[in-house]
Each structure stands twice: as C-alpha cells, then as structure tokens.
C-alpha positions in Angstrom: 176.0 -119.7 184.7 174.6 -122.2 187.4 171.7 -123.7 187.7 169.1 -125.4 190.2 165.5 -126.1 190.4 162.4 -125.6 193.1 159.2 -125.9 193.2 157.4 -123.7 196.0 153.7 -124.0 197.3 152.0 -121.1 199.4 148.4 -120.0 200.7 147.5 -116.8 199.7 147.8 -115.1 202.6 151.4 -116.4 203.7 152.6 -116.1 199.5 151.7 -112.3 200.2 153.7 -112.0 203.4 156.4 -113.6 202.0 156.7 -111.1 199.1 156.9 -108.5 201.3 159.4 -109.8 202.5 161.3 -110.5 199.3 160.7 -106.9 198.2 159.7 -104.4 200.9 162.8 -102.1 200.2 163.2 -99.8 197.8 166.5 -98.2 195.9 167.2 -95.2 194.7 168.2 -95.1 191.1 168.6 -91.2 190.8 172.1 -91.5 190.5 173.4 -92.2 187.1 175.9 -94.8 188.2 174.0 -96.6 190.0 171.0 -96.7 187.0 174.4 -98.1 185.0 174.4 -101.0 187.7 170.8 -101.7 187.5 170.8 -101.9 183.9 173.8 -104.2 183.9 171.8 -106.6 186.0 168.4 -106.3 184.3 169.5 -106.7 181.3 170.7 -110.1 182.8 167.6 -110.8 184.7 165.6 -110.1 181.5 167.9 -112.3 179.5 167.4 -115.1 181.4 163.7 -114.5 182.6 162.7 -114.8 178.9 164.5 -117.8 178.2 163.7 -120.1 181.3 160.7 -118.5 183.0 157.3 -121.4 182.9 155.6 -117.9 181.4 157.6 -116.2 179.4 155.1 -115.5 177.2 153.8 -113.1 179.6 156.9 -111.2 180.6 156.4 -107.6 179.3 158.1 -106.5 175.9 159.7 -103.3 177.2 159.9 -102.9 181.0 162.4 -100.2 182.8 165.6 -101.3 183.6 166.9 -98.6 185.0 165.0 -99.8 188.0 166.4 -101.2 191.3 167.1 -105.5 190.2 164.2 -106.3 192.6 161.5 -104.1 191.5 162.9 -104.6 188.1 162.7 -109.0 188.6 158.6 -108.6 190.2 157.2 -106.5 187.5 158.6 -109.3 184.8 156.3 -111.9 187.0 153.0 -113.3 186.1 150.5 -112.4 188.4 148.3 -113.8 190.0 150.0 -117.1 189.0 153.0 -116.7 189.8 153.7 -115.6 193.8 156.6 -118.0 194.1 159.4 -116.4 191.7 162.0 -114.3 193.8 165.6 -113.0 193.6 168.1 -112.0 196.1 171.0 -109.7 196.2 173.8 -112.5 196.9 173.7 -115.5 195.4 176.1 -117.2 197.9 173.5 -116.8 200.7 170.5 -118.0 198.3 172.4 -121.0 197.6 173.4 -121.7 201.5 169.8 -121.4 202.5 168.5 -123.8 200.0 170.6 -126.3 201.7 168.9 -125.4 204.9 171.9 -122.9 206.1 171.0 -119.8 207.8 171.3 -117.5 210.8 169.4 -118.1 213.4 168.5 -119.3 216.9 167.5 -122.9 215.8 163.7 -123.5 216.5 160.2 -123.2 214.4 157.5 -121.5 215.3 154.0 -120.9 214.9 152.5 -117.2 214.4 149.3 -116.5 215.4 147.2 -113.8 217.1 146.2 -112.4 220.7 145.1 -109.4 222.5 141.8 -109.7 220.5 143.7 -110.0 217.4 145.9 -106.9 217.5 149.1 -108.2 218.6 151.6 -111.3 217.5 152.7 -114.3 219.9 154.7 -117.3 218.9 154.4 -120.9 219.8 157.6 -123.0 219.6 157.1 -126.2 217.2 160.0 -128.3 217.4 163.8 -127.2 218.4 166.8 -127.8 215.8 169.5 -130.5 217.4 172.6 -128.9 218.0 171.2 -125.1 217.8 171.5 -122.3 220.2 167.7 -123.1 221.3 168.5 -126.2 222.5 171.5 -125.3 224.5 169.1 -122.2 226.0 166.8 -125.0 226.9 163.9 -123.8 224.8 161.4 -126.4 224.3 158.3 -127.6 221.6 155.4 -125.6 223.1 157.0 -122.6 225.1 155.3 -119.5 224.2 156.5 -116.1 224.0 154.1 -112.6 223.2 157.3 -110.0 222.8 160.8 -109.7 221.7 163.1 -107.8 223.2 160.4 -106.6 225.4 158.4 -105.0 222.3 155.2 -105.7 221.3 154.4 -106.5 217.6 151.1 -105.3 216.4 149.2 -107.1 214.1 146.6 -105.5 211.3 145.0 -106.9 208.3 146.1 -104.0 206.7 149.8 -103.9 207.3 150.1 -107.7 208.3 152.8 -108.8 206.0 155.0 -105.9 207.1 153.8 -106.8 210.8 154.7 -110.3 210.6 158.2 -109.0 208.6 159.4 -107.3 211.2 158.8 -109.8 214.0 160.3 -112.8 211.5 163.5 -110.3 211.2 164.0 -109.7 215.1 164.3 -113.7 215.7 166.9 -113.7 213.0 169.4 -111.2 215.3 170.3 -112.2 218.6 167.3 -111.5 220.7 166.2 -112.2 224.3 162.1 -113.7 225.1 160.2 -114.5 228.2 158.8 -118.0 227.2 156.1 -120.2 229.1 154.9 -123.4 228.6 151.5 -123.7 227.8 148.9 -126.8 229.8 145.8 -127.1 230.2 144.9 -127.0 234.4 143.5 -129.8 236.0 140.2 -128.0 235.5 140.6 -128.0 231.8 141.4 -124.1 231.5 144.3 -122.9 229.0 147.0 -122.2 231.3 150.7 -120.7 231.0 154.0 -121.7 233.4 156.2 -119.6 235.0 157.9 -117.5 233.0 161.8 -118.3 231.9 164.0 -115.4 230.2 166.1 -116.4 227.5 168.7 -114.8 225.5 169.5 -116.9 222.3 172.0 -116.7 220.1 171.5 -116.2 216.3 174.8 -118.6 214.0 175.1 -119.7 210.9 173.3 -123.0 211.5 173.1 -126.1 209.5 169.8 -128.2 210.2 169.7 -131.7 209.7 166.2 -132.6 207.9 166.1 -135.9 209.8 164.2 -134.7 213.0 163.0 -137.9 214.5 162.7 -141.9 213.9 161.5 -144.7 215.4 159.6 -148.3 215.5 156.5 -148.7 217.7 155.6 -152.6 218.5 151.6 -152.1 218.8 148.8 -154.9 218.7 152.2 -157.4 216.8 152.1 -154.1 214.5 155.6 -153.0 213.6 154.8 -149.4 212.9 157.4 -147.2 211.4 157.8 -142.8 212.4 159.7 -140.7 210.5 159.3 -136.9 210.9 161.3 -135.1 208.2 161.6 -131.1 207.9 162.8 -130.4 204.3 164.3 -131.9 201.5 168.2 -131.5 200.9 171.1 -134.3 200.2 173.3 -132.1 202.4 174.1 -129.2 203.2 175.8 -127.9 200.6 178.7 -129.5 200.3 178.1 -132.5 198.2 178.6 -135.5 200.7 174.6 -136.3 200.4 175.0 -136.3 204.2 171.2 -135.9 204.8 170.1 -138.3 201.8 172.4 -141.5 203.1 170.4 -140.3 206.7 167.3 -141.1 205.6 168.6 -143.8 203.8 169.9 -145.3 206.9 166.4 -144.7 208.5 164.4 -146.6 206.1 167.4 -149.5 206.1 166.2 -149.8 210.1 163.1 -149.6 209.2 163.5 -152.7 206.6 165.2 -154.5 209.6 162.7 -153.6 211.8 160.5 -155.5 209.8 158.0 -152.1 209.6 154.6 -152.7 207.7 153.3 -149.7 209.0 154.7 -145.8 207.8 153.5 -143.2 209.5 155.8 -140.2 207.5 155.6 -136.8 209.3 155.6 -134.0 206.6 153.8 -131.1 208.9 156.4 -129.0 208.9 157.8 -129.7 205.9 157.5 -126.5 203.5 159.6 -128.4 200.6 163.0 -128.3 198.9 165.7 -130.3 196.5 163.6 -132.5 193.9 166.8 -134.7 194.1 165.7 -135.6 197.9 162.3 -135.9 197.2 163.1 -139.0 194.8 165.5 -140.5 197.3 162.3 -140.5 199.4 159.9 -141.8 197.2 162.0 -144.3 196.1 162.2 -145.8 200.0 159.0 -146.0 199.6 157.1 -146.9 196.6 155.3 -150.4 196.2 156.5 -152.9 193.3 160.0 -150.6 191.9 160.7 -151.4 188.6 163.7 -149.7 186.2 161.7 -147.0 184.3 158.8 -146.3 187.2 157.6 -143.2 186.8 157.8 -140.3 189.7 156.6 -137.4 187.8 157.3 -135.5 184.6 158.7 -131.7 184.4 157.1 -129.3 181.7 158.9 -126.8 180.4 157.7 -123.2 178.4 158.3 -123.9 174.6 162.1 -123.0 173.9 163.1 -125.1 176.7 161.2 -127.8 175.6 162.5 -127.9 172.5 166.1 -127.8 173.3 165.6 -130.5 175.7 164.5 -132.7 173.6 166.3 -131.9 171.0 169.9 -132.3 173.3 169.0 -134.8 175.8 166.0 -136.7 174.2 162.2 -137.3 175.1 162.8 -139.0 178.1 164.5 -136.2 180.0 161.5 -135.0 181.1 160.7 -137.8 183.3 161.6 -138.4 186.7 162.1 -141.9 187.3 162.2 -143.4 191.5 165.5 -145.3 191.7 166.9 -148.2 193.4 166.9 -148.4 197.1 167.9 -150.9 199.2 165.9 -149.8 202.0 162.7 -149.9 199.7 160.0 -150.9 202.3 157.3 -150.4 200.0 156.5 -154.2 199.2 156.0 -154.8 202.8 153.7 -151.6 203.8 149.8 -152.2 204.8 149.6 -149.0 205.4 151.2 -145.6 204.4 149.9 -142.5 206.4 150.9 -138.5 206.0 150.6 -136.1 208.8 150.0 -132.8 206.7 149.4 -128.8 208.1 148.8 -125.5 205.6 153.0 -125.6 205.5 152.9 -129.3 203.7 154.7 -128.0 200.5 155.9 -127.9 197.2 158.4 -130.9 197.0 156.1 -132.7 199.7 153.7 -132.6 198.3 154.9 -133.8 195.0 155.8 -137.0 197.3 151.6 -137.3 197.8 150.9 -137.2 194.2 153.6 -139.4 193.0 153.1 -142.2 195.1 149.3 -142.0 194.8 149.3 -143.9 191.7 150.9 -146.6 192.9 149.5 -147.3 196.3 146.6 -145.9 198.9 148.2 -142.4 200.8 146.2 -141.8 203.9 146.2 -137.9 205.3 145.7 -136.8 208.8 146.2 -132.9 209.4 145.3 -130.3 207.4 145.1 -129.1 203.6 148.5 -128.9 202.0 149.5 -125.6 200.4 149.1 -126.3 196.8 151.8 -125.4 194.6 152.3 -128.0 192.1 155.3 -125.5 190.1 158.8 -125.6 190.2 162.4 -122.9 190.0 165.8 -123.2 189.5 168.6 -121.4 190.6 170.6 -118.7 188.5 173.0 -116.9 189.1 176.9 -115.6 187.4 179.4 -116.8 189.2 182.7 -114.9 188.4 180.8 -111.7 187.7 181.8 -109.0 190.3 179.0 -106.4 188.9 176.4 -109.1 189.4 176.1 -110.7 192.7 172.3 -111.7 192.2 170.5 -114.6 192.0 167.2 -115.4 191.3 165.1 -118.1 191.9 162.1 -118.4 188.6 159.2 -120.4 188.1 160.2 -122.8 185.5 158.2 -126.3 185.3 155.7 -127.8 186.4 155.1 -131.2 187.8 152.5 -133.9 186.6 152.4 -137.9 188.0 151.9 -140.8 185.9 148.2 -140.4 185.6 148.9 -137.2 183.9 147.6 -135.4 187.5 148.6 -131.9 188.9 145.4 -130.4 189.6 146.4 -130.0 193.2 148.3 -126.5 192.1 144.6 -125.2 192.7 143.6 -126.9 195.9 146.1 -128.6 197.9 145.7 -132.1 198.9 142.4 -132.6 201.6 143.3 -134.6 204.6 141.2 -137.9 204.8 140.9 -137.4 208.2 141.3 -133.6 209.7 143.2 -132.4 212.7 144.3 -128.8 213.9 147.3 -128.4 216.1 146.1 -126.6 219.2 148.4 -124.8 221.7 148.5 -128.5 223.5 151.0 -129.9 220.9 152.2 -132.9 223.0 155.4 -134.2 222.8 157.1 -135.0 219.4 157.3 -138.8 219.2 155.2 -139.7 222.4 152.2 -141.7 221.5 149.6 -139.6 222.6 150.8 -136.5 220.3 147.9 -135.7 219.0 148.6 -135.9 215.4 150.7 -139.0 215.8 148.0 -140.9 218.2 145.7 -140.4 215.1 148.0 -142.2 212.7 148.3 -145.1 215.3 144.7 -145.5 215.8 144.0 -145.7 212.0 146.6 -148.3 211.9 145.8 -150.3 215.3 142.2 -149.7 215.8 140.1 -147.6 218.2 140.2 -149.9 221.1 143.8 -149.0 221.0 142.8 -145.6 220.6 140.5 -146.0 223.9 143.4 -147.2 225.9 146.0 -144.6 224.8 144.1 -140.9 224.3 145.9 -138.2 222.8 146.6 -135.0 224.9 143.2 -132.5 225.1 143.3 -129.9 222.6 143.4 -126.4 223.9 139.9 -124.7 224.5 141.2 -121.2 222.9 141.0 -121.2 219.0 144.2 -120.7 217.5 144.3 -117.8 214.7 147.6 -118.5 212.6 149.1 -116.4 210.5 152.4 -117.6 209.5 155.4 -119.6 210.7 159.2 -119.6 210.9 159.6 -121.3 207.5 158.2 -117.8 205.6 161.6 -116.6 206.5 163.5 -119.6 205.2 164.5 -119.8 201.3 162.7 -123.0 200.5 159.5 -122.2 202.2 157.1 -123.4 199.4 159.3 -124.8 197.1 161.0 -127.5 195.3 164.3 -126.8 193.1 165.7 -128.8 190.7 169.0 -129.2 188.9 169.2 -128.5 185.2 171.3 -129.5 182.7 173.8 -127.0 180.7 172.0 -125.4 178.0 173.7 -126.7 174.4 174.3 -123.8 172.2 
C-alpha cells in the first residue's frame, strides 16, 4: 500500500462546492456483480479508514457496503469536522494532480456573480507559463461571462452544482469571448473589445514558481516571490520545483534582500515536504532540532509510531538551507486571499514563533488538518484512492487554533476587478507590501491602480477543481507489523 499526506483548508461555502463535486454522481448497485465490486472496495476503504482516519472513533460500526465506493467512503466521514476527506476512482490521476498535473487550458480564475446575481462570469488571475492560455494570448484580468456560448446560472440553492458544471466545461476544450476589464478615464468600470478564443485543454504540468524578483527602493533591497502551491516536482522525483525555489532564495541571499515580500494569494496548499523547504529559506536563527510543527495522530497510530520510530517522529524539524535569508530579513510580509491554504498556511504559524509575519490580503481559509494518500497498487479490482484526514498540525507554542478562524490580515485588502499587473509596483496588493516596508512617502509617489467601483461577489475559483485545493499531504512511513 502507498502512502502520502495533506492537509486541506476550505471556507464553508467553497468546502461544500467542492464536495459536490467529489460526489455528485451516483451508482447503481442493483446488479449483484457489481454489489461484489463495491464490497471488495469497501471493505478496503473501511479497513483503512479505521486505522488511519484523525477520527476514527467516529466512523460508524456497521455501514453498507454494498454501496457505490464513494457514497460508501462520505458516510464513514465526520461531519461537520471533517469536509476535507475525499476519494477518487483512479489513483494514478489522484496522485498526478497532487503534483500539480492535470488537464486543462492553463490559467486561474476567479468566480463571482452578475446579471444581479443569477448568472456566473470568470475573471482571469494569473496564466500558467508554457500552457495553452498563454500561447492563446489570454491574459491576468480578461473576463469572460459564457462558455461555449452558454450561460451558467447561478442559485443559492443549486450553487455548488452551478459552479460544478461551469468548473467542468473549462476542463474540455472550450472556446470564450474575453475582455479586459479598466476603469475609463472617468473612473467608470469598463470592458475592451471583445477577443474569441478557443483554448486547448493537455495534460499540463505547472511550475509552482510563478514570479521572482529584487526591488532597489529608498537603499532597500526588497525581495518578491509569488508561489502557487507546494510540490518538489512533478511527480517524478527530481525535486525539480524544490531546487527552484531554492535557486530563488540563493539570488535572493546574493541580492543582499532584507526585505521578503512572499506571495501566497493563490496558494490553496500542497506537499508538507515543500512547505519545510520553504520555511527553512526563511526562518531567523536555524539551529539542528528547530522546530516547524508537530503531527498528531488518532490513538493506534500514535502508538505505533512511537513505538517503531520513537517520540521524535512526530516533529517536523526546518532543515539546512544555504539560501537561508532569515538572519538578514527586517521584514517578512504575506499577501493572503480566502484561497491562502492548508500547507500555507502552516508556513504562517510555524514561522510565527520565531519572528514577526506581517499579512496584507484577506483571511486565510483555516484548516489546520492534514491527509495522506492510499491507495493498492497491483490490485486490478481496486483502482481507488482516497485521500483521509489523518493529523493535525500544532507549532512550537503548542498553537493550532487557526483550524477555527483562519489567520486575520494585519492590514486588509480585496482584489477588485482592477488586479494590476503581476510584479509591477503599483499591483495593488504588492504596492501595499512596499509601502509597509519603504514608508508612505513612497507610497505617495508610486499609487497603486484604482480599485474597481463594482463590488465583486465571489464564489469560488479554479483551484476548487484542482486535487490539492485546501490541503497539505504528507509522506508516511511503512506501517511495522
């Protein structure tokens, strides 16, 4: 059996849309075969659910497996804890996506509402180097209201099956009439000339690392990083992504960077072994044995933990980085929105400990639990994996109280439909962080783009549809008999 671990965070109202979309369709088991199947699988999904799921003690004694594997895995969850657990029918693709490998067009995308509320739009957030969008010449901040040429309605009664569908027409090869949004000269929300294109949906490997640089401001040497989720690679075991950010963080050291401005906004989580290659870049005064965080188990993994790999396993300890700028930063700022996640935010409340973390943005999601991967490899009855809530993650204070909350922004900020331009200095979100760190008189001289006059009604994004939305995974060990 294989094994990984992931912590997910979620609002409510995004958590709910995604589990519609984990389990919107329904089997039918009348046939006797096919109630065989089933059974074969639950009784491996049971199996497993007792022994590694955070509440286990919660899982019902004697559920009906003769149902389909997905009704079967939700009814085993703990609700209203627990709306981060899912399962898929092919392992294969579960894993790939974790990695950040999917099909698709290659660009995020904000949801959000229009025609009075009735009817979905999307605004494009950043394009993925390398994808089909880019090659299409789709840009951050083009705005599209159908698909296709269909409408999607929206309803608070059927919007996580509303916002389903439209998520699953971007994932097929689909054509859009996209504008670019400005504000006129008279300060009106305004839209460009329309520009039809027809993308292209591949199996597409995103690089994490979006965008770095090094501002010179005021003698400040102020480093950006913008990073989009956390993975070593893409699946393939050469830590490709990992020895990226390493390399970014190495400039920055060169640089001579007392500033870090780190760009989580879109960042809806991911691989816990990324997240401590991150914080390690980072952390003030490293030290053999600094703590990160520590896992928590239910009680029978606990106990064969310890009992097979000792006390300590359950801490996470940062690591040794050359690139480790942390002795030389003044100041260390987040840019955060509602899909700050999971393994990001487990980057917040490690490092908090050990040095001042200063939020711009919005609240972060607030899922401070984590799941692993399982899954039977060489079994051709069983082609399921399922992804369970198994720990949950505490720093060095002992603190993981933001599972309830999310983490407030010291300063807050709402993207707009006027997003700017990723990197430029008057982005809005970005001119924020350099004015904290340079002053307002800088601030005076370099203003950040208007915000748009509409109010923008979100519902979702193009990470609900993506397997580590929410999350952060970890590796475990083999279980000792």
């Amino acid at each position: 059996m294989k094994k990984r671990t992931m912590p997910r965070f979620s609002l409510l109202f995004l958590c709910t849309a995604m589990l519609a979309f984990n389990a919107c369709k329904k089997k039918d088991t009348a046939n006797p075969d096919q109630a065989n199947t089933n059974k074969y699988v639950n009784d491996w999904i049971y199996a497993n659910m007792k022994d590694y799921y955070y509440w286990t003690s919660s899982i019902p004694a004697n559920p009906d497996r003769t149902k389909a594997p997905d009704d079967f895995f939700y009814g085993l969850l703990k609700n209203p804890d627990d709306p981060y657990s899912w399962i898929e029918n092919n392992f294969e693709e579960l894993l790939a996506s974790l990695s950040g490998v999917q099909k698709e067009a290659g660009y995020g995308y904000t949801l959000f509402l229009h025609n009075q509320n009735t009817l979905l739009g999307a605004q494009v957030t950043y394009v993925k180097k390398g994808s089909p969008a880019e090659i299409a010449g789709l840009k951050r901040g083009d705005m599209f209201f159908r698909i296709n040429g269909q409408d999607f309605p929206y309803s608070e009664a059927n919007g996580g099956q509303q916002i389903n569908a439209f998520l699953s027409a971007l994932r097929e090869n689909h054509t859009i009439n996209v504008q670019q949004y400005f504000l006129s000269a008279a300060g009106e929300d305004s839209l460009g000339a329309a520009r039809s294109l027809s993308l292209n949906t591949v199996v597409f490997a995103e690089n994490p690392v979006y965008l770095d640089t090094v501002y010179t401001i005021e003698g400040k040497q102020i480093g950006y990083f913008m990073y989009n989720f956390f993975s070593p690679d893409k699946g393939d075991s050469t830590n490709a992504y990992d020895n990226a950010v390493d390399a970014v963080f190495a400039r920055f050291k060169t640089a001579g960077v007392q500033h870090l401005i780190l760009d989580l906004r879109y960042n809806p989580g991911g691989d816990q072994v990324s997240t401590i290659n991150l914080g390690s870049q980072i952390v003030k005064n490293y030290a053999d044995k600094k703590l990160f965080f520590r896992r928590e188990y239910n009680t029978l993994l606990t106990t064969e933990f310890t009992r097979d790999y000792g006390a300590d396993f359950f801490n996470m300890y940062f690591t040794p980085e050359a690139g480790n700028i942390g002795n030389s930063l003044q100041d260390l700022v987040l840019l955060t929105s509602s899909e700050t996640a999971s393994a990001s935010e487990l980057i917040i409340n490690g490092l908090k400990p050990y040095m001042p973390v200063y939020i711009i943005g919005d609240t972060t999601a607030g899922k401070n639990v984590g799941s692993t991967t399982l899954y039977e490899e060489n079994d051709r009855r069983n082609k399921w994996g399922m992804q369970p809530i198994i720990t949950k993650a505490f720093n060095s204070l002992g603190q993981s109280d933001y599972g309830l909350t999310g983490f407030y922004p010291d300063q807050w900020f709402f993207e707009s439909f006027n997003l700017g331009v990723l990197g430029d200095t008057r982005e809005p979100l970005l001119n924020l962080a350099l004015k904290k760190i340079v002053g307002a008189q800088w601030g005076r001289m370099a203003p950040p783009a208007p915000g748009s006059r509409t109010k923008v009604k979100k519902v979702g994004s193009s990470n609900m549809s993506r397997a580590f939305y929410q999350k952060m995974f970890e590796r475990l060990p083999a279980r000792r008999p």
